[in-house]
C-alpha positions as CSV (number, residue, x, y, z in Angstrom):
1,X,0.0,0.0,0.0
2,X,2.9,2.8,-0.4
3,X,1.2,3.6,-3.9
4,X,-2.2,3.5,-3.7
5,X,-4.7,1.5,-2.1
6,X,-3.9,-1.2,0.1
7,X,-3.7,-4.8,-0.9
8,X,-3.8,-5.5,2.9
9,X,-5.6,-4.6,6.3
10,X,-3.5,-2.6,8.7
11,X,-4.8,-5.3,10.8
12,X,-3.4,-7.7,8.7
13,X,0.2,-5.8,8.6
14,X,0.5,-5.3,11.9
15,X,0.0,-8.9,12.6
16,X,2.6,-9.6,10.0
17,X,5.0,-7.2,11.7
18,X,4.6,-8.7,15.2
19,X,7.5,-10.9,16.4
20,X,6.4,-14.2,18.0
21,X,8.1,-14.6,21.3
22,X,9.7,-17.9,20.0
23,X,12.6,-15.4,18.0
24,X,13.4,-14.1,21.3
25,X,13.2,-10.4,20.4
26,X,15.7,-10.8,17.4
27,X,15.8,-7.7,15.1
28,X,15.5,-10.3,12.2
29,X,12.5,-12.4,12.1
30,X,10.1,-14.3,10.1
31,X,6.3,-12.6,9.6
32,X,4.1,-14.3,8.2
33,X,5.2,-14.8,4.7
34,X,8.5,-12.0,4.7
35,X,11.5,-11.6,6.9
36,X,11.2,-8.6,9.1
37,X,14.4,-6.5,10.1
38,X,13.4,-3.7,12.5
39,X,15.0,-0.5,11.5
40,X,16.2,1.9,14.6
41,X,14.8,4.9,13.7
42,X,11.2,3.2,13.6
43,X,9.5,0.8,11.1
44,X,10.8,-2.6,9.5
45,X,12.4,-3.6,6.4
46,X,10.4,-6.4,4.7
47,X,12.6,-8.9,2.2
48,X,12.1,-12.5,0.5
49,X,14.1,-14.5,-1.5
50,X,13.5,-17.5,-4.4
51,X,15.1,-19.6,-6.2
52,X,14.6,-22.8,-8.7
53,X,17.2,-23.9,-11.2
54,X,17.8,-21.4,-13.7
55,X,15.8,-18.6,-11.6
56,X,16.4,-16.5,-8.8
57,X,14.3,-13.3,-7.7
58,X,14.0,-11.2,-4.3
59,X,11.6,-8.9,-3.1
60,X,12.7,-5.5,-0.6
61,X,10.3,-3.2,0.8
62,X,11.6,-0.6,2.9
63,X,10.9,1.4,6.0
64,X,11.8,4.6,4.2
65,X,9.4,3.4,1.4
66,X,11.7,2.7,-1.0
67,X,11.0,-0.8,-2.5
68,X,12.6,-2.9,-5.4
69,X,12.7,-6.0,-7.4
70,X,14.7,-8.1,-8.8
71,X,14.3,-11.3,-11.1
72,X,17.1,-13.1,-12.7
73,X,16.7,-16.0,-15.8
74,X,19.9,-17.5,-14.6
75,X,21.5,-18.3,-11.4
76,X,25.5,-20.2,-10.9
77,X,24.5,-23.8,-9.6
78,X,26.2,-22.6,-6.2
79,X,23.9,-20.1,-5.6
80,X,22.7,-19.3,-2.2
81,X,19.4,-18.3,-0.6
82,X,21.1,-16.7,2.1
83,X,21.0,-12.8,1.6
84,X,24.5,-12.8,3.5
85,X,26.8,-14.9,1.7
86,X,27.1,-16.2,-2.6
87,X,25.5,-14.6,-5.6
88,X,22.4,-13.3,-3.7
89,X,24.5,-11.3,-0.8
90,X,26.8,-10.1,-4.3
91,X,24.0,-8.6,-6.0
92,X,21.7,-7.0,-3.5
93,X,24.8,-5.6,-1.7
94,X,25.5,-3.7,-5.1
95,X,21.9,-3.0,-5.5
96,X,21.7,-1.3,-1.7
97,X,25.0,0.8,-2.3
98,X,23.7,1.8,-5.9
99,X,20.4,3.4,-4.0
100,X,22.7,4.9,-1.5
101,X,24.1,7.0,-3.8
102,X,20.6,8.4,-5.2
103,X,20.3,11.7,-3.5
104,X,16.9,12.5,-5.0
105,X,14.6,10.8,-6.6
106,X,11.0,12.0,-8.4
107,X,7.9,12.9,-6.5
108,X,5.7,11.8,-9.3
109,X,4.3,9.0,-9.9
110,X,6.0,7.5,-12.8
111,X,4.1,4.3,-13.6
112,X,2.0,6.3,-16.3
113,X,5.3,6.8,-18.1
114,X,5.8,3.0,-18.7
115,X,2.5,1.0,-20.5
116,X,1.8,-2.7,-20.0
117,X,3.6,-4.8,-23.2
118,X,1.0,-7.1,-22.2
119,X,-1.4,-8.1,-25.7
120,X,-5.0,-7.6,-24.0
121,X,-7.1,-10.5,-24.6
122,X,-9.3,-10.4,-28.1
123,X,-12.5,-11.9,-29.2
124,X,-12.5,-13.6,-32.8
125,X,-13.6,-11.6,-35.8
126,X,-13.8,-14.9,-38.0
127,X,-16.6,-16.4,-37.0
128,X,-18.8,-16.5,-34.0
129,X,-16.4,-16.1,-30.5
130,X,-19.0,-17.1,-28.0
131,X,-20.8,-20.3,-28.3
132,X,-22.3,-23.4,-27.0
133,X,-19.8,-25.9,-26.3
134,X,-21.6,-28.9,-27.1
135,X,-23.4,-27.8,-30.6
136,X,-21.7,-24.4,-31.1
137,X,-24.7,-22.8,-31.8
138,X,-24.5,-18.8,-31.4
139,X,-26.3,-18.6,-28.0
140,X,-25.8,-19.9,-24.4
141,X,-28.0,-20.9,-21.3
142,X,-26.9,-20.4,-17.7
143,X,-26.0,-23.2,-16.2
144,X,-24.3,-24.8,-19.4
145,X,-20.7,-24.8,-20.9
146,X,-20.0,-22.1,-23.3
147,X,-16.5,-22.1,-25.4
148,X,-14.7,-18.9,-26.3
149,X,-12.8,-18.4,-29.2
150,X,-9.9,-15.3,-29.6
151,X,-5.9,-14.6,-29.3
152,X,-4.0,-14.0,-26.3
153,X,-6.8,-15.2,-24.1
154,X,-4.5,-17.1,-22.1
155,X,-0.3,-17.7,-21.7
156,X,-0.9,-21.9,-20.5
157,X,-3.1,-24.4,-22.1
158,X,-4.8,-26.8,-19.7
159,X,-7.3,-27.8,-17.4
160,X,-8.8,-26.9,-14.6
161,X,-6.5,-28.3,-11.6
162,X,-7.8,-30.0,-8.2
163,X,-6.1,-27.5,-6.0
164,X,-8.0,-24.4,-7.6
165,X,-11.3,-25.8,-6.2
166,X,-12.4,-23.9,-3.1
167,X,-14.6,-26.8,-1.5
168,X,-17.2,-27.4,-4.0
169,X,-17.1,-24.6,-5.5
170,X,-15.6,-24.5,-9.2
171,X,-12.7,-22.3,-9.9
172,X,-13.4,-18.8,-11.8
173,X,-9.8,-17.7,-12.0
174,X,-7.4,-19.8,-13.9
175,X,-3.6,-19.7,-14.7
176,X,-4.4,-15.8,-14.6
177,X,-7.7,-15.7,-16.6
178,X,-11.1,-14.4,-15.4
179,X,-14.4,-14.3,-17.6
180,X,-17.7,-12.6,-16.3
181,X,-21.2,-13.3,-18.4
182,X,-23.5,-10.2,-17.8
183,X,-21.1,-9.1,-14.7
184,X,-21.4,-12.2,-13.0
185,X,-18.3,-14.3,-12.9
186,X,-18.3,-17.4,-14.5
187,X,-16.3,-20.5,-13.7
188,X,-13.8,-21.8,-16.0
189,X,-12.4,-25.4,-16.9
190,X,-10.0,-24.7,-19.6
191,X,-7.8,-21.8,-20.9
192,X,-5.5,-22.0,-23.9
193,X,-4.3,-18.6,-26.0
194,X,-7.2,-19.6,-28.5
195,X,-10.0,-21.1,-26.6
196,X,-11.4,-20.7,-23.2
197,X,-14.5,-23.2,-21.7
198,X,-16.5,-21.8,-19.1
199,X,-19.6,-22.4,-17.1
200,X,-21.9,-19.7,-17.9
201,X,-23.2,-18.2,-14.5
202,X,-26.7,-18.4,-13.5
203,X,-27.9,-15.1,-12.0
204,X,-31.4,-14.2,-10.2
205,X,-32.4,-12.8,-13.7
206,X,-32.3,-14.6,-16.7
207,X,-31.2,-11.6,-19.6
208,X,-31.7,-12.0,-23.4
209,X,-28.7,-11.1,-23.6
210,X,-24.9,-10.5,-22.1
211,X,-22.0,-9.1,-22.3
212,X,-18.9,-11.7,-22.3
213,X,-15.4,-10.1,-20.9
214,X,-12.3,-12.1,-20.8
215,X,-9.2,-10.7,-18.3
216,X,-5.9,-12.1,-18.8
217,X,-3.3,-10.7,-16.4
218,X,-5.1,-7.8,-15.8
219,X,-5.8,-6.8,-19.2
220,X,-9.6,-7.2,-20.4
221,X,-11.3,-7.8,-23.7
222,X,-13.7,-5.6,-25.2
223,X,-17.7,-6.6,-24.8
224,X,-18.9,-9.4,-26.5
225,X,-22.4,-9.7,-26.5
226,X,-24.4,-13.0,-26.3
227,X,-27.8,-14.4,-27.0
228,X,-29.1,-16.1,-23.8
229,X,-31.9,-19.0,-24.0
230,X,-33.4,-20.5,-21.0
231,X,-33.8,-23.7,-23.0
232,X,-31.1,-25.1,-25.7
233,X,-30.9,-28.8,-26.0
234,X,-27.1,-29.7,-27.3
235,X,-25.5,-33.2,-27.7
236,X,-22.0,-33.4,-26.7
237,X,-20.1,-35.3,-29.7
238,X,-17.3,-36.7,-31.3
239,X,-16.1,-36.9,-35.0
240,X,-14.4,-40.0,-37.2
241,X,-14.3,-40.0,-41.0
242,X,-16.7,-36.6,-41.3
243,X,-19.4,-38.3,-39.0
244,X,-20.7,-36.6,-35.8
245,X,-21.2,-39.4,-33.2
246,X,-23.6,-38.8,-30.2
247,X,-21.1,-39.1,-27.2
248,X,-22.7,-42.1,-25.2
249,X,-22.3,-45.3,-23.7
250,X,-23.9,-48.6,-23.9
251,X,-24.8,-50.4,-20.6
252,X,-21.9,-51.9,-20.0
253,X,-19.9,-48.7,-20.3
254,X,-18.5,-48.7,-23.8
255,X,-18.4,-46.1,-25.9
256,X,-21.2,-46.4,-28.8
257,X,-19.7,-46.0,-32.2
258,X,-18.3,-47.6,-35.4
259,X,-16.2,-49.6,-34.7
260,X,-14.6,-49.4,-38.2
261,X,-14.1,-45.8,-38.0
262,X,-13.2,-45.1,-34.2
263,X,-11.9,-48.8,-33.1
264,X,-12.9,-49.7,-29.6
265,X,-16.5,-48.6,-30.0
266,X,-19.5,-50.5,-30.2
267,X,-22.6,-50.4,-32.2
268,X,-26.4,-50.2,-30.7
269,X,-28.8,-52.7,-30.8
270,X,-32.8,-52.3,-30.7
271,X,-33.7,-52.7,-27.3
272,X,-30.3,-51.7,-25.8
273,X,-30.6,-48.6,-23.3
274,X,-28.0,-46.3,-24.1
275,X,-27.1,-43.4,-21.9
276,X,-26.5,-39.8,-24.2
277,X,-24.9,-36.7,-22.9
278,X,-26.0,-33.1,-23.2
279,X,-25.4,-29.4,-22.9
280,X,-28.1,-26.8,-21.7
281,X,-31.2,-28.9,-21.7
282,X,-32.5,-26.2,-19.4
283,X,-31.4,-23.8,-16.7
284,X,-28.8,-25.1,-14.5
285,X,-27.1,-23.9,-11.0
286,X,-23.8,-22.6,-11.5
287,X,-20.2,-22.6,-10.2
288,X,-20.5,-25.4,-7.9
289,X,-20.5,-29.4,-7.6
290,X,-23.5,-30.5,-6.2
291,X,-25.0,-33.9,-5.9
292,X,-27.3,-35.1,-9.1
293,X,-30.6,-34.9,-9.7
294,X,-33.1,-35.8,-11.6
295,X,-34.7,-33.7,-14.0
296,X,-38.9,-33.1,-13.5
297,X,-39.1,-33.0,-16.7
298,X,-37.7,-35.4,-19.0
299,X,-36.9,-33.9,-22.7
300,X,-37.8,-36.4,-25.4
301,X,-35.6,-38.4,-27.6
302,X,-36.0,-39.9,-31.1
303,X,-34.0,-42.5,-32.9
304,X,-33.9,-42.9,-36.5
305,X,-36.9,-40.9,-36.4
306,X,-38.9,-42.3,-33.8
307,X,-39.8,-41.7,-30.3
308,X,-37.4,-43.8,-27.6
309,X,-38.7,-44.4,-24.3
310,X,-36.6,-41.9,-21.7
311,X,-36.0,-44.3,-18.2
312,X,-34.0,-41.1,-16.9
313,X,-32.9,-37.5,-17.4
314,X,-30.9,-35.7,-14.8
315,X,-27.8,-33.5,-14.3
316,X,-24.9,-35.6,-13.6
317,X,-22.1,-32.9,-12.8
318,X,-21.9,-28.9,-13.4
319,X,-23.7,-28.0,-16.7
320,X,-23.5,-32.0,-17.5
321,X,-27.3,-33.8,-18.6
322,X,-27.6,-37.5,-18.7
323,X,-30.4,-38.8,-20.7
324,X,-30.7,-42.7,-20.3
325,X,-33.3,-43.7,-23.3
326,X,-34.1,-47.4,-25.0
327,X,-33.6,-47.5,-28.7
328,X,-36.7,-48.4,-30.1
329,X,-38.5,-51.1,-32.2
330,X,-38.5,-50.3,-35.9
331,X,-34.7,-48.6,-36.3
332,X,-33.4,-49.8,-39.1
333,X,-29.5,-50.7,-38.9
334,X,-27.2,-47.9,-39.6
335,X,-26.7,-44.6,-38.7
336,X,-29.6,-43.7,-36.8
337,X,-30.2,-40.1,-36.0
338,X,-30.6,-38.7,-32.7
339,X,-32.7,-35.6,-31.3
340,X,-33.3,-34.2,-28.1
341,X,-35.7,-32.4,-27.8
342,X,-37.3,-29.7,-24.4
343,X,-39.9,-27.4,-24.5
344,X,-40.1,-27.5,-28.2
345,X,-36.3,-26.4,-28.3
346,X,-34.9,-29.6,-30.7
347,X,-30.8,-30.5,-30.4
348,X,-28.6,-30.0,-33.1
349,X,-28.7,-32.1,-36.6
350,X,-26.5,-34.5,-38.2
351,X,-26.1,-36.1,-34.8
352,X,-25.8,-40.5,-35.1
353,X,-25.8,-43.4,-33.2
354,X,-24.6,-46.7,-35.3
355,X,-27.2,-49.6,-35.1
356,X,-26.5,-52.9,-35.6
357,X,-28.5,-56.1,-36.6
């Protein structure tokens, strides 16, 4: 806080400041997170070091309110972490007599003189950059998974991990991405410079419409503005040989397929109950894991053009419907089509399940 507004309670600080009776009243000590040196004329010096092969960094802030940092790309294999002795005592030695020989320095502030090189995040002009995840249709339901298309929306590509889960709550900040959906924040599961998945956030008011904002390090998107329906039925899929598979499993757990095309899969049979997967059936509760539960409505489902008998319908995970249906009498072997449909809201086409004898 010796620029601006504070990161930290006073509370907080002074608690960080306050020497536990176990260092004895040294004028060194460790507080919470720093290394404290109490200065004589009043105040302490805070300081932390780092180190991993091939790095090395430390961190001053002063009592007289100077502070500095330092990162290095390199560091000799002998390196110490010890400010008083090696590599690390060498260089902030030098840096603390070069400051001592500053005799004034400028009372303005002069971060405005030196702009962020960061690349703000941007939205993709070919094509549409917000969509369903699961039929990429141009509009989104709360509750669902919604993909984001750009450049620089992220630095890493991957996943969620376990550790950024706060309880069972999902994350909504990611390897230094944010996204908010009509000002609410919405959770993410992947980032990746081109694409970003996110839940999109279910508020008390379900909009038309909303704004979509990426922040990446600190550097936001413009406005992207997105269709919202309360009801979009979307298969999750998978492609082999230009054909767009349903993504479900057979009873025993295999993946239903053509086994010709995508080996390891297995073909339906009339009468098997097949479990299909699906995006934004209907509104869903957002940002947190909670147990699943069964839909009271089901949606219905054809086959090959006719009516299969739904045994369950529920949401399985975050965003993620289950639809467990029988395939019915009458589908001819082949690549049967498949549609959900709710409220009168049909899934996307050109979605198969292969049926055997």
């Amino acid at each position: 806080g010796t620029r601006g507004g504070p990161l930290l309670q006073p509370t907080t600080i002074t608690q960080m400041q306050t020497e536990a009776a176990a260092f004895g009243g040294a004028a060194t000590f460790y507080g919470l997170g720093f290394d404290m040196h109490t200065v004589a004329g009043g105040g302490f010096n805070w300081f932390k070091d780092g180190g991993l092969p091939g790095t090395a960094a430390y961190l001053y802030r002063g009592a007289n309110k100077l502070d500095w940092a330092v990162v290095f790309n390199s560091a000799p294999s002998s390196s110490s972490e010890d400010s008083t002795t090696g590599f690390e005592g060498d260089y902030v030695a030098q840096i603390q007599a070069a400051l001592g020989q500053v005799t004034s320095w400028p009372t303005t502030d002069q971060f405005g003189n030196y702009k962020s090189t960061l690349v703000p995040p941007q939205f993709s002009t070919n094509g549409s950059p917000v969509v369903n995840a699961a039929s990429y249709v141009t509009n989104i339901t709360p509750g669902s998974w919604v993909s984001l298309y750009g450049t620089n929306l992220a630095t890493a590509t991957r996943t969620w991990y376990g550790s950024e889960f706060n309880g069972n709550n999902l994350p909504f900040h990611v390897d230094g991405v944010s996204v908010t959906i009509g000002g609410l924040p919405a959770a993410i599961s992947y980032v990746s410079p081109t694409q970003i998945n996110v839940q999109a956030p279910l508020g008390a008011v379900v909009p038309t419409s909303a704004d979509v904002v990426i922040t990446h390090d600190g550097q936001s998107s413009a406005a992207v503005k997105a269709t919202v329906k309360p009801f979009s039925p979307a298969l999750f899929t998978y492609t082999g040989s230009g054909t767009t598979f349903a993504a479900a499993v057979a009873l025993s757990g295999s993946v239903l397929g053509d086994p010709s095309i995508v080996p390891g899969t297995v073909k339906a049979k009339v009468g098997d109950y097949v479990s299909l997967y699906a995006n934004s059936v209907l509104l869903a509760k957002s940002g947190t894991i909670d147990p699943p539960h069964t839909l009271q409505t089901f949606p219905t489902v054809s086959i090959g053009g006719i009516n299969a008998p739904v045994s369950y319908a529920g949401i399985v995970s975050p965003g993620l419907f289950q639809i467990n249906v029988q395939v019915p009498a009458g589908v001819p072997p082949g690549e049967a089509s498949v549609v959900v449909t709710y409220q009168g809201v049909a899934s996307q086409p050109g979605v198969v399940i292969p049926i055997s004898q």
